[in-house]
N, C-alpha and C positions, 0 to 999 in steps of 0.2 A: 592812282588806281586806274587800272583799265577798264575798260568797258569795250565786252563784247556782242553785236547783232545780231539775231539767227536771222538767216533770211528763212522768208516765207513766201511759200509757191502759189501761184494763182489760181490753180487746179483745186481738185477735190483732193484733201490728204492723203496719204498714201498710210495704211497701217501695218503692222508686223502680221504676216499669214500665223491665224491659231491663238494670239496674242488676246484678242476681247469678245471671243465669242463668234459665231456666226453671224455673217450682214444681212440683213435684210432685203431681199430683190424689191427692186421698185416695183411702186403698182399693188402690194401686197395690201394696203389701207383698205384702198378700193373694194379688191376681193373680200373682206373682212365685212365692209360697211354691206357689198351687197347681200353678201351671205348672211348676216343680222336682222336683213331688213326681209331676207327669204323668210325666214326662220318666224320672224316675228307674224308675219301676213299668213303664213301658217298656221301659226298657235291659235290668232283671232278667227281663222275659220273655223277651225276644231270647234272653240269654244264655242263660236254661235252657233253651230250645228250641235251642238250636244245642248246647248239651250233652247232652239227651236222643239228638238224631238222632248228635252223633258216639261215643257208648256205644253206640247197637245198631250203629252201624255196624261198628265197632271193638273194640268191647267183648264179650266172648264169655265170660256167665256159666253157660253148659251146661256147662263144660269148668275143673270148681274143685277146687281139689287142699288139701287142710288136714293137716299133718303130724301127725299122734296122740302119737307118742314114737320119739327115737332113744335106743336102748338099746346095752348088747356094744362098748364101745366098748373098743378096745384099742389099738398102737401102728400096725396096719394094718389097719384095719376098724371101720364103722358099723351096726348095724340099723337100718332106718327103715322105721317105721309107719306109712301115711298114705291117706286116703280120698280117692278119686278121685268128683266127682260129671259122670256122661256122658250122655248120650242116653239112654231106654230101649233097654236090649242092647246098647248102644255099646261103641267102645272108644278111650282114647287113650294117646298116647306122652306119656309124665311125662320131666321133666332135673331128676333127682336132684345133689346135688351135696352135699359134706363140706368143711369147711373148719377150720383149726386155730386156736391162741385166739390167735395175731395178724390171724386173718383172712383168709388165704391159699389159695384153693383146692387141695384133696390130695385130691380124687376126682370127679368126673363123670363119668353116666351117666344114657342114656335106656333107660325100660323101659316098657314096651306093656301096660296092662292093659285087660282087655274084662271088662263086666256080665253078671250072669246072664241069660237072653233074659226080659223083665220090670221088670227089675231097675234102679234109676238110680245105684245108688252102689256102689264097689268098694272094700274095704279089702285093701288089701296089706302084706305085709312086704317089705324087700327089702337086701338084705347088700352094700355098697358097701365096695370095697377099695379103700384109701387107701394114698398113699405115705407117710406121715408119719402122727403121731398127731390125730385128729381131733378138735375140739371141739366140733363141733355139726352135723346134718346134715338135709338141707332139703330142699324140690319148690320147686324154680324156678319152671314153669309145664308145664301140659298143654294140650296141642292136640290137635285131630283125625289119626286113622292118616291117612298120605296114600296 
């Protein structure tokens, strides 16, 4: 049996014109990769700008409430300690609430605190009566008196 070699050229192949599609111009990757990387740095502006404007629209950080400590706690009743931060001199309505250790609320209540005239932050105590035994007790959220 014979056996015959192809030789093979040391060059880039040479293909049939029309044969496998259109070739690829060099450097095409590049364009690709920058134009993905345009596009993406893009998108993340949009988005933080459309998250910045719906926080201040939406978003109301004058009015921040941080629980200190719930103490006293017994079968009908919570203390809770917590810092309201408002307006200079401001005042707002907090939604206290208590809940028991499956989770269940057993007290809710709004309570109105106002700043000294100067003053941006209010610390309170505030004694919530519960109908059950309470586990842990909270500030929901505070908003503006209306």
């Amino acid at each position: 049996m014979t056996e015959t070699h192809a030789t093979i050229s040391r060059g880039a192949p040479v293909f049939p014109a029309g044969r496998y599609g259109r070739r690829r111009a060099p450097g095409g990757r590049l364009r690709r990769t920058l134009l993905a990387a345009v596009v993406l740095l893009a998108l993340v502006a949009t988005l933080t700008v459309i998250s910045v404007r719906l926080y201040r629209q939406y978003g109301d950080p004058v009015y921040d409430a941080q629980v200190i400590t719930y103490t006293d706690i017994t079968d009908n009743q919570v203390l809770v300690d917590f810092r309201v931060t408002v307006p200079s001199g401001g005042s707002a309505v907090c939604l206290l609430r208590a809940r028991d250790r499956a989770g269940a609320e057993v007290a809710r209540e709004q309570v109105t605190v106002t700043a000294e005239p100067g003053s941006r932050h209010v610390t309170t105590r505030h004694r919530l009566a519960t109908t059950a035994r309470p586990f842990i007790g909270e500030v929901m959220r505070c908003r503006p008196v209306s």
